[in-house]
C-alpha positions in Angstrom: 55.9 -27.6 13.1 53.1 -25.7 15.0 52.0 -26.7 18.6 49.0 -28.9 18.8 46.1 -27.7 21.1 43.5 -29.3 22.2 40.5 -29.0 20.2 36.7 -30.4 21.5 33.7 -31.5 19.0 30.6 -33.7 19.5 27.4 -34.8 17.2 24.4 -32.6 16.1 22.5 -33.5 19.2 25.8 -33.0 21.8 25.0 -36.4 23.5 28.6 -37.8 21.6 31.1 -35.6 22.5 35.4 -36.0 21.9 38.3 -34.1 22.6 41.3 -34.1 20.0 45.2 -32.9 20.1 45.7 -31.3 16.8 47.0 -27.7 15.6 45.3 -24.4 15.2 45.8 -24.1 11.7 44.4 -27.8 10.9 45.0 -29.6 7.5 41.9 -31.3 6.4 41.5 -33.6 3.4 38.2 -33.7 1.6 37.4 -37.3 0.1 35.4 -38.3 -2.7 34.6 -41.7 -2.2 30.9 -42.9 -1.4 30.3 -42.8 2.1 32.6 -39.1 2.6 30.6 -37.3 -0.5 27.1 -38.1 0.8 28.1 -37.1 4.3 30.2 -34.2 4.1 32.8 -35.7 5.9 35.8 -33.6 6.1 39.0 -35.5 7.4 41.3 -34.8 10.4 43.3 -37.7 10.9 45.1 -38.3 14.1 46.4 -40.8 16.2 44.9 -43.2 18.8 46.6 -41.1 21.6 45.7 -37.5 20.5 41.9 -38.2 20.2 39.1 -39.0 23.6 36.1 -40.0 22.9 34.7 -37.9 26.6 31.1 -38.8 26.3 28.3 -40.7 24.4 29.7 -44.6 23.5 26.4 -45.8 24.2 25.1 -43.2 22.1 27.0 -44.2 18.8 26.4 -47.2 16.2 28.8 -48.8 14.0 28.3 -49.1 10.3 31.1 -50.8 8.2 30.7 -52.1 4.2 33.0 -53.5 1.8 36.5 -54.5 3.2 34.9 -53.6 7.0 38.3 -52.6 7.8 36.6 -48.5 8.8 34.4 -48.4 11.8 31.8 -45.5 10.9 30.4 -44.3 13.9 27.0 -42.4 14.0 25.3 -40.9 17.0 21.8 -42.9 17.1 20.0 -40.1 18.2 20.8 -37.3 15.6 22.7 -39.4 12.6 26.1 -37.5 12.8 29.3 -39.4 12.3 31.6 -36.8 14.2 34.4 -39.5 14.2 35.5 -42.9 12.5 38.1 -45.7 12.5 39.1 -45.0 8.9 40.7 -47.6 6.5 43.6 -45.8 6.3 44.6 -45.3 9.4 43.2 -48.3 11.5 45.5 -47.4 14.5 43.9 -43.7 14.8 41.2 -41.3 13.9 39.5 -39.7 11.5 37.4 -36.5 12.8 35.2 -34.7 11.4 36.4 -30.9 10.9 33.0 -30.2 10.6 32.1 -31.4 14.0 34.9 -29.6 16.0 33.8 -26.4 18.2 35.2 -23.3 16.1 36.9 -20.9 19.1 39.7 -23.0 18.8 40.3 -23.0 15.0 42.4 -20.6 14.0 41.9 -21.6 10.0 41.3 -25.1 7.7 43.2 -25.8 5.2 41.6 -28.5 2.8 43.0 -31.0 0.2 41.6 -33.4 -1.6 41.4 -37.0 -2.2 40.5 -39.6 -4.8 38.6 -42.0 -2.5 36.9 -43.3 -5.5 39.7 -44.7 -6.5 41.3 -45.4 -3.0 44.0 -48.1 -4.0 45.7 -45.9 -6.5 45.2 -42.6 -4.1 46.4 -43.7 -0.9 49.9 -43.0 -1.3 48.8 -39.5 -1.6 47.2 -39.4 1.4 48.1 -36.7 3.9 49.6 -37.8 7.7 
């Protein structure tokens, strides 16, 4: 298994920023449900301990529908969700791929996801 690194990201506006443990080479998984499609959200999912939210808590909302098991966050300045508590993986992260800094990306690798029809994906999940 490769190395993780550290990787940095933030929102549109930079007033949320993060720093995340994860490798060069990152695996990302592109769901289809709802909220992901609409947003572009492109899923890095780590742990509670390899992600640091560094700046900008006051600066984020919450948005959560249906179960309200995932905590969405959005900066309230600029709209970007650059991270979330996702349904899957209550205990960690999801991050944005989109939303990391490039220099430290050394390539992105993406699979997808049926999230529209989460309960009979999930097992197929990645991490």
């Amino acid at each position: 298994m490769e190395t993780k690194i550290l990787h940095s990201g933030g929102c549109h506006c930079g007033e949320v920023r993060f720093k995340v443990w994860a490798e060069a080479d990152i695996k990302a998984v592109k769901c289809n449900c709802s909220i992901c499609r609409m947003t572009g959200f492109l899923h890095l999912i780590v742990s509670a301990e390899e992600f640091d939210l560094v700046a900008g808590k006051d600066s984020l909302t919450n948005y959560q529908f249906n179960t309200k098991t995932a905590q969405h966050f959005f900066c309230k300045h600029c709209g970007i969700k650059s991270f979330y508590i996702p349904r899957s993986h209550p205990a960690g992260y999801s991050v944005n791929v989109n939303c990391l800094d490039p220099e430290t990306i050394r390539s992105v690798t993406i699979e997808d996801f049926d999230g529209e029809r989460w309960e009979e994906s999930i097992g197929t999940l990645i991490k």
